[in-house]
C-alpha positions in Angstrom: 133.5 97.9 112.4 131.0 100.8 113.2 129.7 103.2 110.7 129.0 106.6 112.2 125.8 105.6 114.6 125.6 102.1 113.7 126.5 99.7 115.4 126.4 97.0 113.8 128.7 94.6 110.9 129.7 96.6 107.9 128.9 94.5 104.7 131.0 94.1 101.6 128.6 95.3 98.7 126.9 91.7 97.5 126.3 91.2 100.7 124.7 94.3 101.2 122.7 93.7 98.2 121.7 90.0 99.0 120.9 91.9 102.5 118.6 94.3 100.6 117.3 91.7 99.0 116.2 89.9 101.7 114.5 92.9 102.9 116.8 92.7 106.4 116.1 96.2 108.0 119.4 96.3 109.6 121.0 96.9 106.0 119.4 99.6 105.5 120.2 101.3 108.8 123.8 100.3 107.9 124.0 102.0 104.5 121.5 105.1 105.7 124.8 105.5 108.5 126.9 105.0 105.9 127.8 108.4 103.9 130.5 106.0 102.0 127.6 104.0 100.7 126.1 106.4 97.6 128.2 105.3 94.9 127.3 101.6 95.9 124.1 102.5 95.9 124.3 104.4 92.4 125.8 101.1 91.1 123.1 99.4 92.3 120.6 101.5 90.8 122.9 101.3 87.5 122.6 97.6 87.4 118.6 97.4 88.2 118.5 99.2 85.3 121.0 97.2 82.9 118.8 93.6 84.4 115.7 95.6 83.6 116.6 96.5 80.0 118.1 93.2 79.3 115.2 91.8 80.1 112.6 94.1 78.5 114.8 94.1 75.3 114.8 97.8 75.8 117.3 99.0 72.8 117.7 102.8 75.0 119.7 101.0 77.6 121.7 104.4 78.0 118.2 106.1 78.2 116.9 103.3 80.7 120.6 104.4 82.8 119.9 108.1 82.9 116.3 107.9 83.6 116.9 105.4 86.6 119.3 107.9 87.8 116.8 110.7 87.4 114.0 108.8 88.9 116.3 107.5 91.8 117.6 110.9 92.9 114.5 112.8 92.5 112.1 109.8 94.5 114.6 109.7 97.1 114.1 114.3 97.2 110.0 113.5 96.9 110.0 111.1 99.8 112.3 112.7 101.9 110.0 115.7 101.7 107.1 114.0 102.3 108.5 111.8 105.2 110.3 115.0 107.1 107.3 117.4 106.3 104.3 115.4 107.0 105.6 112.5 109.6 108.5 114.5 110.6 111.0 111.7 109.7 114.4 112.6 110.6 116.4 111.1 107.3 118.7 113.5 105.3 118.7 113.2 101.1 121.7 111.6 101.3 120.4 108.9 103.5 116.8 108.5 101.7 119.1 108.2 98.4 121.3 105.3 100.0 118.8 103.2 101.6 116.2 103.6 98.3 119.2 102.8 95.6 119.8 99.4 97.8 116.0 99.0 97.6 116.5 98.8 93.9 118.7 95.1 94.6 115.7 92.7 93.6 115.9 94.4 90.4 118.7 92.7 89.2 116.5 89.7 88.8 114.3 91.6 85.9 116.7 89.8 83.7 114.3 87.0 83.6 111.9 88.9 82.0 113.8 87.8 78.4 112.0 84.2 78.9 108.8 83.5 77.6 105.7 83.0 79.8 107.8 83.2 83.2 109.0 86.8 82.4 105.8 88.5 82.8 105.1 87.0 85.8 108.3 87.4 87.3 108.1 91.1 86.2 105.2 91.2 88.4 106.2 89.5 91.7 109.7 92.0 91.4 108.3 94.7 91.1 105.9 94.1 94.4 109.5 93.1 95.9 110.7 95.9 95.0 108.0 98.4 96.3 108.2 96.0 99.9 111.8 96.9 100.0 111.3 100.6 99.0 108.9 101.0 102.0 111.3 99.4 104.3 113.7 101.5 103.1 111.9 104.7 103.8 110.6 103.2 107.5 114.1 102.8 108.6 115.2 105.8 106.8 112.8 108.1 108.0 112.6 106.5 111.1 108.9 106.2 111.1 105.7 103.7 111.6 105.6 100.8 108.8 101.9 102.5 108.1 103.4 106.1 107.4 106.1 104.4 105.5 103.5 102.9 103.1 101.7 106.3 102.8 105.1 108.3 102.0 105.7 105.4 99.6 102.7 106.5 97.7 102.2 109.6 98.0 106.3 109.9 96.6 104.9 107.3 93.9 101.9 110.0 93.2 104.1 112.8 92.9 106.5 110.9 90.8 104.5 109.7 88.3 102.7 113.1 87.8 106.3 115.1 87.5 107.0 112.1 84.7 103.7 112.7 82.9 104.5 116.3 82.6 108.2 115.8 81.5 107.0 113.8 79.2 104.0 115.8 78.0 106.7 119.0 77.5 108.5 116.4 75.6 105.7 115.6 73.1 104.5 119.2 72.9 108.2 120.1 72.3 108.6 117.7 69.6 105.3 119.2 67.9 106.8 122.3 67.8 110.3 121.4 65.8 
């Protein structure tokens, strides 16, 4: 079965996730083709978060849910910026938001992070997994060099982390002010 431009074997969703996973580039042509493909790639967001709370002991799970949403949606607008602006990728939103949810699969594993001693390492070598997917993601995505990948990857990461720090400074300044 084809999914509009690609040409290749449409996945059921583990698959697609152990395919993501497995950082296999073809997935994430598949589900950038695949318009159908958001909500699975919402649920996988959804779940990265659940593993990573689980195993964090995180008590704001519902928090953890929304902000994973948040940051998903809004990473997938900064690097689709970046990428179409500056290295004049050719993704849409739609298909930066698809290919960078199913980036989020290794995630699932940050349920390990509940045992001792191995968790903290295991946070570590997941969340390199997780950037390694992200950046294959955006180069198929964006349809661009694995080296501009890396730098859209970072400078999205950049941008990210500073709209974060201000949400959360309005936050605390709000907070002083009640």
């Amino acid at each position: 079965m084809t999914v509009s431009g690609y040409t290749g074997p449409r996945r059921p969703f583990v698959a697609r996730m152990i395919a993501a996973a497995s950082l296999d580039a073809s997935l994430y042509e598949e589900v950038e083709a695949d318009s159908s493909a958001t909500g699975q790639a919402a649920l996988v967001v959804v779940l990265a978060a659940v593993a990573a709370a689980i195993g964090s002991y995180n008590e704001n799970a519902i928090g953890g849910l929304i902000g994973s949403l948040i940051g998903w949606a809004v990473w997938a607008g900064v690097t689709y910026f970046i990428g179409a602006v500056l290295f004049k990728g050719t993704a849409s939103w739609g298909e930066l938001l698809r290919t960078l949810g199913f980036a989020q699969s290794p995630g699932l594993l940050y349920v390990v992070g509940i045992i001792p001693v191995v968790g903290g390492l295991a946070k570590i070598v997941i969340a390199i997994w997780l950037l390694i997917a992200g950046i294959i993601a955006i180069r198929q995505a964006l349809d661009i060099s694995t080296g501009k990948a890396v730098v859209v990857a970072i400078l999205g990461w950049l941008v990210l982390m500073l709209l974060m720090a201000m949400f959360a400074g309005s936050a605390f300044l709000a907070g002083l002010m009640t």
